[in-house]
DRENTISE-461446 format. One record per residue (C-alpha): x, y, z. Coordinates in steps of 0.1 Angstrom, whole numbers, plus 5000, padded with zeros to 4 digits. Layout:
REM residues N
XYZ/...
***
This chain:
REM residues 818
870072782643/867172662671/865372982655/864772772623/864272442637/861472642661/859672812635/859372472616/858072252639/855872562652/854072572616/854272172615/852772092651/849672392653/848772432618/847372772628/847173082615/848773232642/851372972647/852873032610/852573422608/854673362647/857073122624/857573382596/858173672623/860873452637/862473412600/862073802595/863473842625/866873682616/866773872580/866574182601/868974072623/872674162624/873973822614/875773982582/875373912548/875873562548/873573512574/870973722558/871473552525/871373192541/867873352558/866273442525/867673072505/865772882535/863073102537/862373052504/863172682506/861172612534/858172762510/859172542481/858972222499/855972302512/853972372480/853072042471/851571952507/849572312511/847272502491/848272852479/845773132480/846073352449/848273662460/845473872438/842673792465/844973912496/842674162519/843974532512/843574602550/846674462566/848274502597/852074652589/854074352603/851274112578/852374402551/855974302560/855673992560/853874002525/856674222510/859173962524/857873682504/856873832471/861173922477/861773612480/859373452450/856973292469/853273382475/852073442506/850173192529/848073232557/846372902556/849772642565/848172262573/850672002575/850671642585/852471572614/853771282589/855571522568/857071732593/860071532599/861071532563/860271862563/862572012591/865271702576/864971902540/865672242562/868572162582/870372022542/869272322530/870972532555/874172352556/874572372520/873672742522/876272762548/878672572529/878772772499/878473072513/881573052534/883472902503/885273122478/883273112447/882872882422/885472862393/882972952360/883873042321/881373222302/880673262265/878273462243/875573232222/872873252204/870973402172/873373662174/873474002152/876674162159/879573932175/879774102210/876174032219/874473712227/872473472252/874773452287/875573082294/877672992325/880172612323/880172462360/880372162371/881272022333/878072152323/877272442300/873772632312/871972982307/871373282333/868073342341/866573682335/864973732370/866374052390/869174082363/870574412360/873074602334/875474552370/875274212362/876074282326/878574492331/880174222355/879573942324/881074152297/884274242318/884373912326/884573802287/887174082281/884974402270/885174752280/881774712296/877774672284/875374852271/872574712276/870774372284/867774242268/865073932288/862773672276/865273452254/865973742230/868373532213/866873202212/866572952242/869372742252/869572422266/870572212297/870472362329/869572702341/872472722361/872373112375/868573272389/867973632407/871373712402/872074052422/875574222412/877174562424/878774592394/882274552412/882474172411/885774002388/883273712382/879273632380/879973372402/880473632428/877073762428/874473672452/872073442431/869773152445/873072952436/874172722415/870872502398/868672632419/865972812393/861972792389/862972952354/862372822320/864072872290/861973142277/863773322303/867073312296/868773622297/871373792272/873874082269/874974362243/878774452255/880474762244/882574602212/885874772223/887874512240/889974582275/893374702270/896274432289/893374192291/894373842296/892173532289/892473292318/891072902308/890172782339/891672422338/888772282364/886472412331/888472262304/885472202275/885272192235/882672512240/884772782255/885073092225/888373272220/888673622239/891973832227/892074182229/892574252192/894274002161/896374152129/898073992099/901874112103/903174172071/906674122064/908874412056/908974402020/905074442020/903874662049/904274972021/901274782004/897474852007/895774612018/898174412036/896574082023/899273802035/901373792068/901773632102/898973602123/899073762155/896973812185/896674042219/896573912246/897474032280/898874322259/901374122238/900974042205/901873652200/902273422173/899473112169/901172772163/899872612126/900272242135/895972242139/895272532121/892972532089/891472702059/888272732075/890372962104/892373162079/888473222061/887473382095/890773572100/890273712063/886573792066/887774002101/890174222083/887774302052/888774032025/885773792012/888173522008/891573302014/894173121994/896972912001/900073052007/903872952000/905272982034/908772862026/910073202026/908073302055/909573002073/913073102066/911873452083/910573272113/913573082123/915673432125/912873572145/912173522184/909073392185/906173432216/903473162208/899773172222/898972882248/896472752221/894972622192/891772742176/889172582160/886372762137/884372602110/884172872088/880973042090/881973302122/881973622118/884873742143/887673482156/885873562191/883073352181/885273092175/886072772198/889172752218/891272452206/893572272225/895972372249/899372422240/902572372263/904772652261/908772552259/910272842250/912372822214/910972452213/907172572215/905772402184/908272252170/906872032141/905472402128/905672742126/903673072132/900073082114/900873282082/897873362064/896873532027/893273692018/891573791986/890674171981/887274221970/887274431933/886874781949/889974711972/892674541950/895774691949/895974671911/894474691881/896274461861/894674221838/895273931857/892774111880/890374261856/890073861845/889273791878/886274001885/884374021855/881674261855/878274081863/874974171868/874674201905/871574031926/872174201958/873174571964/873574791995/871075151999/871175392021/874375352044/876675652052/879475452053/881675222030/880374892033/877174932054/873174972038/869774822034/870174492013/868274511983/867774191961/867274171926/864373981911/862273961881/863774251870/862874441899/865074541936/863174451962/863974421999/864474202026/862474152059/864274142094/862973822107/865173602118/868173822101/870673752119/875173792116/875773442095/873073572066/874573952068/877973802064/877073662032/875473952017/878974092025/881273842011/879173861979/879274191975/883674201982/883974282014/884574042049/882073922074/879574102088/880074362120/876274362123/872774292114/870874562115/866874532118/863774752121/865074952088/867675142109/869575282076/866275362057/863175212040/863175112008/860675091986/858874801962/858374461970/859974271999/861673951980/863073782010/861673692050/862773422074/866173392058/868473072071/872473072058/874772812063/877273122059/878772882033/876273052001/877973241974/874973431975/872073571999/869673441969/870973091974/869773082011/866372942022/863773172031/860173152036/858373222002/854673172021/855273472045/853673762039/852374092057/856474222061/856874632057/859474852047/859074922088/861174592092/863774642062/867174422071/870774592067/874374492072/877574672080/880674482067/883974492077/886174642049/889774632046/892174942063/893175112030/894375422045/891875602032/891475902058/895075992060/894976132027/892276392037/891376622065/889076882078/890677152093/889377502112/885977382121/883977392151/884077042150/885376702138/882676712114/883177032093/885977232079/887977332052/888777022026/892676982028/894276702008/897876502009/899776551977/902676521964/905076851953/908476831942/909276481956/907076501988/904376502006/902576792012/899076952021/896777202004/893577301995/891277221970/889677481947/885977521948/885377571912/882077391909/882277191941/878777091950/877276821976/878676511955/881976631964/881076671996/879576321997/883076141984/884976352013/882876262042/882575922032/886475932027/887076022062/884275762081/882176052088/878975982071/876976212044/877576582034/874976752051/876477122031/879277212005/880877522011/882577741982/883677982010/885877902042/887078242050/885878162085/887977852092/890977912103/893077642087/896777572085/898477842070/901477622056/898477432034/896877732019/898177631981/895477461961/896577101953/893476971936/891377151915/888777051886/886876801911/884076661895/882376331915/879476091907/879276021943/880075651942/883775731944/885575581976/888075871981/888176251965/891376131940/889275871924/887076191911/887576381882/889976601885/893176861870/895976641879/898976791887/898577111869/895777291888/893977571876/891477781896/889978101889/889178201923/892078101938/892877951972/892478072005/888878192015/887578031984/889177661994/886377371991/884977292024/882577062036/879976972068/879276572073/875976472094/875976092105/872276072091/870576232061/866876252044/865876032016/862776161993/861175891969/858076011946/855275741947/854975691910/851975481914/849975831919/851775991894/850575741870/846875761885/846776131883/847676211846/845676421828/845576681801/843977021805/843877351780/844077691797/844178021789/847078261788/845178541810/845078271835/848578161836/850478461838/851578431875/853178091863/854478241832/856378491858/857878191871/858978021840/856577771839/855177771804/857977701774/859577931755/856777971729/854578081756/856178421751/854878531720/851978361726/848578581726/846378611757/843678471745/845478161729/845377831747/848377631766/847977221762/848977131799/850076771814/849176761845/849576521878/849776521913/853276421933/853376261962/856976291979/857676062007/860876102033/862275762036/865675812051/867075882088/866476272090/864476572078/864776712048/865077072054/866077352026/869377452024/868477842026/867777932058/864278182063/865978522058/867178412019/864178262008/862678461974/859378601975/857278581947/854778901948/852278741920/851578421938/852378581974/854378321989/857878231997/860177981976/862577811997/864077601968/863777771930/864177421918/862777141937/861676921913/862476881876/859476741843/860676661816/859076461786/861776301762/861776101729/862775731732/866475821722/866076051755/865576401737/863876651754/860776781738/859376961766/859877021805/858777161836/860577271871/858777331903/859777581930/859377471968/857277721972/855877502004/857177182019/855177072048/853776732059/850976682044/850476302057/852176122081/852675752092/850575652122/852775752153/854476032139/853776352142/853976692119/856576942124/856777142090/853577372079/853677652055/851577862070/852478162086/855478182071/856577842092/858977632092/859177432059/860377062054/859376722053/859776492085/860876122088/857575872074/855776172062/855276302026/854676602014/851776621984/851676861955/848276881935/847276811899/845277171900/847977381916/850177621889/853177491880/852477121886/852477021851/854476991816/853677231790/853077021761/851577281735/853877191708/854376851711/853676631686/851476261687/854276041694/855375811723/857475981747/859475891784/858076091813/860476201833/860276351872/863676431890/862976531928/865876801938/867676761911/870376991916/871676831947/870777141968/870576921997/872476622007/870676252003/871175912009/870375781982/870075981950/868975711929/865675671937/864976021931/863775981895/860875821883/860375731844/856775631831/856075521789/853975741776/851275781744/849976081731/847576081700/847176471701/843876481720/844676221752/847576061768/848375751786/850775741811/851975371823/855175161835/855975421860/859275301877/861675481905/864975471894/865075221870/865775221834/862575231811/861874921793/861175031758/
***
């Protein structure tokens, strides 16, 4: 210890130069040195100490204006400190005044170092806080000494959040995020350069500054995203030397038990509440439990609401039951998303068969949403009336997941990501019938959408009935479609991919459609003829079986090799709108199947792609580029090869004139992946009289049609080339026609087909002065799987007086206002 007591009173009596670099030598020295790791660590604490209580007595040069030429022991030296968070000094002056408080400071330091270091480590709890978006992320804040405090983000690692999510019962992280991500906290910065292996059982086992000792600030603090699968046999441990109202619940999982005469029923809405811990399910006493817990536990499993429940005859079921209560109460106030986020309540004393005694096992029962009752009776049909909905879902592969659109003034509009955080997503999905929220999705991950943004800087209590009931900033402008918000809700288990598999494919994402039905009093699987099976079909099955869109529908599955005992067609006549939740909510035969084809290599099959393109016209240049021109027939007989003229066109002289309406399309790709054709380069048709490939004979559908929606005339245009025309700034092209290349249209680009190129246009010849609904459908025929179909048809009012027409009101998938 005479090494540290030396180098101190070296710098404090000489105030040289010399004298301190021969002071920092002798501290390097002992860093060096093979005194362990607790010595080295006890080095590098009153190293930097030593530094720290001498900033306010000596003048620090800035580190920027150190001479490049240094000696390699001054190089050292000047690597040392910048470890250690400190700037280096050459010029040292003290008073001889201040050097006994100085060395006085040192020798505390040390013996505290010394102390803690040979001590086990402190007893800590940690919890997840914050502005949080999905329930297993949030800002890291450490309870010690009866005081909650954050982590600073200094030399913190995904070891140390690997260690931190372990630590609050997760698989492990994935990732860690600085600078306050999730808001700043308060109190004490309790944790600073916190160095972890990624081996520790606790974060108070990593070498850190210790406890308090931080030049952090809140903007600092540091947070955590932990893998959301939970630690099998993990046990929560409340450290009793920690007992505080702000520890959150951590149990592996939590079911509602239902009691034998309902576990046949889907959902299971009422039961006994049970959760996992230590990898046994146990019972929660009800003598402190509430409505606002059983809202939480009903939001978790899929249900938008709770009701009170007659527990008299579950009571009479407890009391024949051996019962294996949870050591404690829990206390939520309503608005969390997952029990997890809720606080731990008291303790409770375990006494075997007289645990609880003046109550019984939580029971608790939850409202379906509409889509997920388990009847249709009246009594429920009363229930959910039909109404008008303000907020909808676009865009999500899955059931209950999408960009949140909001209706208003007669027009959807989205909603910006700022400050969009789990409480607001969980009330878009109570609203719409499903639970709370699993997550909060920002930065337009399942798509942009398209018109006005309606809503930013939305705040929920969580307590709304609806997202259009929460405050949000109506002054805040300059938000994009870039920052679109989404939600993915949990939904109840219904069952739904046990009915249905894929069988024979490469993978888990393709094969041949096989279905559960029943056949002579049992359960049995089979195919399902592919009589007009097309990519709606396909849509309902993938999303049936969690696997996200139809990315092809095959009429042919001679090549997969599925189970011979299911070769008999089951299902046949499957007709789907694409909204459907599960394939037998489609159209369909019945019992009594007929298909021409017959089974076996003709059986429906289906390929499923997690993401999937979503074209939306701009109508605001369809309406600017309107016009009407008359050609001649000796000039349009390429386009009358390729159908593009109507049907009167045919006797029509050469020298006669054709009245067309023409416009320019612009096609944007708002969704998650290309949109490529379904043919691949060796089927694509030529076409000798324009010379060029189609790789889609019907890309894009015109139609003009009375008010009553009669069609008086229409148009079709082949993909003769889709490229990327334009592009967002940032992206860049990948389709071009030329040269027979590769042809689609990438992610934020659009693809542009001009007013003066054949085919773009209506054939309006023998139309008649009227007012009419312009109509443009963009792939029309489902050719190729979508997100959203919806938005692929724009509508526009039209006038024609026989010599000009306006063109106005142009809408995307919205129903003309006449």
């Amino acid at each position: 210890f005479s090494s540290w007591v030396f180098a101190t009173v070296v710098i404090g009596r000489r105030g040289r130069v010399q004298d301190a670099e021969a002071a920092s030598d002798w501290l390097l020295g002992l860093v060096r040195s093979g005194t362990g790791a607790r010595g080295q660590l006890c080095a590098r604490r009153v190293l930097k100490g030593q530094r720290a209580a001498a900033s306010h007595l000596i003048p620090h040069p800035d580190p920027r204006q150190v001479p490049q030429s240094l000696r390699p022991e001054e190089a050292e030296r000047l690597r040392l400190s910048k470890s250690l968070s400190f700037p280096p000094s050459p010029c040292i002056m003290l008073r001889p005044v201040a050097v006994h408080c100085f060395v006085s400071t040192l020798l505390c330091m040390f013996a505290q170092c010394d102390a803690q270091s040979s001590s086990s480590p402190p007893v800590i709890q940690l919890r997840l806080s914050g502005e949080k978006r999905k329930h297993y992320e949030g800002r890291v804040e450490v309870f010690y000494n009866g005081e909650w405090g954050t982590v600073c983000d200094d030399d913190f690692s995904i070891s140390a959040a690997q260690v931190v999510c372990r630590e609050l019962g997760f698989l492990d992280a994935v990732s860690w995020l600085p600078s306050a991500k999730y808001g700043r906290g308060e109190g004490r910065i309790w944790l600073d350069n916190v160095h972890c292996s990624g081996r520790e059982k606790s974060l108070a086992e990593c070498h850190s500054n210790g406890f308090g000792v931080s030049d952090c600030k809140h903007s600092e603090d540091v947070g955590v995203v932990c893998n959301q699968r939970r630690i099998p046999g993990f046990k929560f441990i409340r450290n009793l030397a920690n007992n505080d109202e702000g520890v959150t619940v951590q149990v592996e999982d939590v079911r509602i038990r239902a009691t034998y005469s309902h576990r046949k029923r889907i959902p299971i809405t009422d039961g006994f509440l049970e959760v996992k811990d230590g990898g046994k399910w146990r019972q929660i006493c009800n003598e402190d439990w509430t409505e606002m817990n059983s809202r939480v536990i009903c939001g978790m499993h899929g249900f938008p609401g709770e009701k009170r429940v007659n527990t008299r005859p579950y009571k009479l079921l407890a009391k024949r039951r051996k019962k294996n209560y949870w050591g404690f109460s829990v206390n939520c106030t309503g608005n969390e998303a997952d029990l997890n986020d809720c606080k731990l309540g008291q303790e409770i004393e375990l006494k075997g068969n007289r645990t609880c005694e003046r109550g019984m096992p939580v029971v608790v029962s939850c409202v379906p949403g509409r889509a997920f009752a388990p009847s249709v009776s009246a009594g429920y049909r009363k229930a959910y009336r039909v109404e008008q909905p303000l907020v909808r879902l676009k865009g999500g592969a899955m059931i209950g997941e999408g960009r949140v659109e909001v209706l208003k003034n007669g027009e959807w509009g989205t909603v910006c990501d700022d400050n969009w955080n789990i409480r607001a997503a969980t009330v878009v999905c109570r609203e719409l019938g499903f639970g709370s929220a699993k997550e909060a999705l920002t930065g337009a991950r399942l798509g942009q959408g398209i018109g006005p943004v309606h809503m930013n800087e939305v705040e929920c209590s969580g307590f709304e009935k609806s997202l259009t009931e929460c405050y949000f900033n109506r002054e805040s402008l300059g938000c994009s479609h870039e920052e679109d918000a989404a939600v993915r809700c949990n939904v109840p288990a219904m069952g739904f991919h046990n009915r249905l598999r894929l069988n024979g494919g490469r993978n888990p994402y393709e094969g041949r459609v096989e279905v559960l039905a029943e056949r002579n009093g049992s359960l049995v699987w089979g195919t399902v003829c592919s009589d007009s099976w097309g990519t709606m079909e396909a849509m309902v099955v993938c999303r049936q079986l969690g696997l996200g869109f139809a990315s092809h529908a095959f009429q042919e599955t001679w090549y997969w090799q599925g189970d011979s005992s299911a070769d008999e067609v089951v299902m046949s006549g499957v007709r789907c709108s694409g909204t459907e939740l599960t394939l037998d909510q489609c159209l369909h035969h019945g019992k009594y199947t007929h298909c021409l084809k017959g089974g076996g290599r003709f059986a429906a099959g289906v390929s499923c792609t997690l993401t999937a393109p979503d074209l939306v016209l701009n109508a605001q240049v369809v309406e600017q580029t309107t016009y009407l021109e008359d050609r001649p027939m000796y000039a349009l007989q390429c386009a009358h090869e390729e159908h593009c003229l109507s049907s009167s066109a045919n006797k029509a002289d050469s020298t006669s004139y054709r009245r067309l309406l023409r416009f320019s399309s612009q096609i944007h790709n708002n969704g998650q992946s290309d949109f490529r054709p379904r043919a691949a380069h060796h089927s694509w048709i030529w076409h000798e009289c324009h010379r060029h490939y189609h790789s889609m004979e019907v890309f894009t559908h015109y139609d003009l049609m009375s008010l009553n929606g009669t069609k008086v005339a229409e148009g079709h245009k082949a993909s003769f080339c889709l490229e990327d025309t334009y592009c967002d700034e940032g992206i860049q092209k990948r389709y071009e026609c030329a040269n027979f290349g590769a042809q689609g249209i990438t992610v934020g680009c659009w693809d542009t087909y001009r007013h003066d190129i054949d085919c773009q246009w209506i054939d309006i010849t023998d139309v008649k002065p009227g007012d009419y609904i312009f109509q443009v459908m963009i792939n029309p025929n489902y050719e190729v799987a979508e997100s959203d179909y919806t938005n692929n048809i724009m509508k526009c009012r039209s006038r024609y007086d026989g010599h000009r027409i306006w063109t106005y009101n142009c809408h995307i998938g919205e129903p003309i206002t006449l």
